[in-house]
Every structure is written in C-alpha cells, then in structure tokens.
N, C-alpha and C positions, 0 to 999 in steps of 0.2 A: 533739369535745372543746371545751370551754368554757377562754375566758382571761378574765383577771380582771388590771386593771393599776389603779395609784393613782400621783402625783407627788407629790414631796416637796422638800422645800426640801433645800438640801446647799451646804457650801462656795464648792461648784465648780457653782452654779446648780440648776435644778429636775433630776430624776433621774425619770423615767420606769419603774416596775420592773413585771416582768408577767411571772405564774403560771398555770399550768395549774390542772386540776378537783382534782390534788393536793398542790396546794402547791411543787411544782416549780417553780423560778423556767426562765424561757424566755426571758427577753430585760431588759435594761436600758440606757434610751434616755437619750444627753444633752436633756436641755432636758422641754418640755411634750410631749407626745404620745399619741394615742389609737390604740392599733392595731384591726384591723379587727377586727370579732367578737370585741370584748372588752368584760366590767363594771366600771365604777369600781366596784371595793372596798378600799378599806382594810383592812377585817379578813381580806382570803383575800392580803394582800401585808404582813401585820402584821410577819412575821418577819423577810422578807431587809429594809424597810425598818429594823426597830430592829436589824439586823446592822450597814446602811450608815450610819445614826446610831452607832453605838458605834465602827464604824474612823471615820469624822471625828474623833468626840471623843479617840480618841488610846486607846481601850480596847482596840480587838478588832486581832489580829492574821492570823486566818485565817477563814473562815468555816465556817460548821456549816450548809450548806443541802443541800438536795436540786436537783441544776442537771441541766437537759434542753435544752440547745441543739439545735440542729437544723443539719447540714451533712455535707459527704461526711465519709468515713472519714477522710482526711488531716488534713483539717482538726480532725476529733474526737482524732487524735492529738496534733496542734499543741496545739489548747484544753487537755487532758489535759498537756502540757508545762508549761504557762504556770503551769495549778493549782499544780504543783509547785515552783515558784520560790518561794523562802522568802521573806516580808516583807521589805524593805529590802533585797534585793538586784535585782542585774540581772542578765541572760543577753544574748547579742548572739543575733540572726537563727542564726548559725553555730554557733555552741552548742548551739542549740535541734536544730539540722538533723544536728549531730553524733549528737547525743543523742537522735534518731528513726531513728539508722544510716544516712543519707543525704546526709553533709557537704555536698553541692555543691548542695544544695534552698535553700540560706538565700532567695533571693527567694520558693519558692514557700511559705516557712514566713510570710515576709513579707507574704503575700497571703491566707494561712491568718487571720496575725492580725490585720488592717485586717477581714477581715469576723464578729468576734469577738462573738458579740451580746450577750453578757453584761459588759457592761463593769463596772472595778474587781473584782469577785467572780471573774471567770476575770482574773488582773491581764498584759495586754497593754502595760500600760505600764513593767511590767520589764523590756522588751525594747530594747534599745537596740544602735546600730550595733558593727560590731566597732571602730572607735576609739576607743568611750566616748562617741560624741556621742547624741545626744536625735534621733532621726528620728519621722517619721511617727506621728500620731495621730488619731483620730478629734474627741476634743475640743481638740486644738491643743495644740501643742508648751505651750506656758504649762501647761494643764491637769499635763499629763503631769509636766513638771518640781515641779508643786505638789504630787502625789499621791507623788512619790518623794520629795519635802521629806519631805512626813506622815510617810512609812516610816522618813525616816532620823533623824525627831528634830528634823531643823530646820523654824524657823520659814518656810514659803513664802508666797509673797506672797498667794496666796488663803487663807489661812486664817491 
C-alpha cells in the first residue's frame, strides 16, 4: 500500500500529515519530515490539511476524517479514548484508565499515548496529570499548553 504525505505550515511550526492509497490519514509528524515509501502529495493529504488549517483558525472543532493508526489493541483503545474527549476539555491518564475498566493502567495509558501518531486529530494533549498539571508531550509542554489555549478560547502564546 502506497502513503502519500505533504507539510504544511501551522501555528505550532511545519506539520508533517500522511495518508494511505485511501485517504486515510496514518500519521502526523511535528516539524518537516518524509516517511519512508511515501509521495509528496498535496492533493491525496488536501483534506486532513484544510481540517488542520480550520482548527488553527479557530473554526473547526472536531474532525471528519477517515484515521488508520497502526498499534496494538491497547493502544487502539487508548487512541479511540482520546477521540472522545470533547474540544476544550481534559481527561487525566486515570480517567482515561477508568474509562477502559482498568483504573490502575494510567502509566500504561501514558505510554499508549506518547506513541500516539496522529497528533492534534487523535488530541493527546487533553490529557493531562491527575493534579491538573501539563505533563509529557511529544511537541513540548509549550506546544501542548498552546493547543489547549486554542480550545479554551484564550489567546496562547503561539498563536
């Protein structure tokens, strides 16, 4: 099967997004990046980029894609959590672990979601510590706290 990725400018730096032969998105990467056995195309990653352009601009709340990650089962339950966390808000690790019937997982929900490959679209950065702090991101705590700015309304420093 054939991937097909394009980067694009964003807020929060270049965005890497990358689809299957059917439009599936399979992956979105911080920064520039070319995965292996894949075509720059722009027109076969048209959609989930003008999705990621409309939540920056402050339009879109949820997304309308077709998402095909790739991971164990666990993890596909984790991602499958995350989806469900409404716009602006947040879940703690235990929350999440509650709500897979397995309260006392929260590290391995933790671990679920650091290797999360769709980033922003599966939103990993709802997830924050049971105290309310800001833990662990792939694009860095900054990132994180800017993309939950966007959701709640306020001005963050990157945008």
């Amino acid at each position: 099967m054939c991937q097909f990725h394009n980067t694009i400018s964003s807020p929060i730096g270049p965005l890497t997004t990358v689809v299957d032969d059917d439009g599936a998105v399979t992956a979105i990467h911080f920064g520039e990046y070319e995965p292996a056995k894949s075509q720059k195309s722009p027109d076969r990653t048209a959609l989930v980029d003008g999705q990621l352009a409309e939540y920056f601009a402050g339009y879109r709340k949820s997304f309308d894609l077709q998402l095909k990650p790739k991971g164990t089962e666990f993890q596909m339950k984790v991602w499958a959590q995350l989806v469900a966390i409404p716009f602006g808000e947040t879940r703690s690790y235990g929350q999440l672990a509650a709500a897979l019937g397995n309260p006392g997982a929260s590290r391995a929900v933790g671990r679920a979601n650091a290797t999360n490959p769709i980033a922003i679209v599966v939103p990993c950065h709802r997830v924050i510590g049971a105290n309310g702090t800001l833990t662990g991101y792939g694009g860095g705590l900054s990132m994180k706290e800017a993309l939950l700015d966007l959701e709640r309304g306020a001005s963050g420093r990157l945008f």
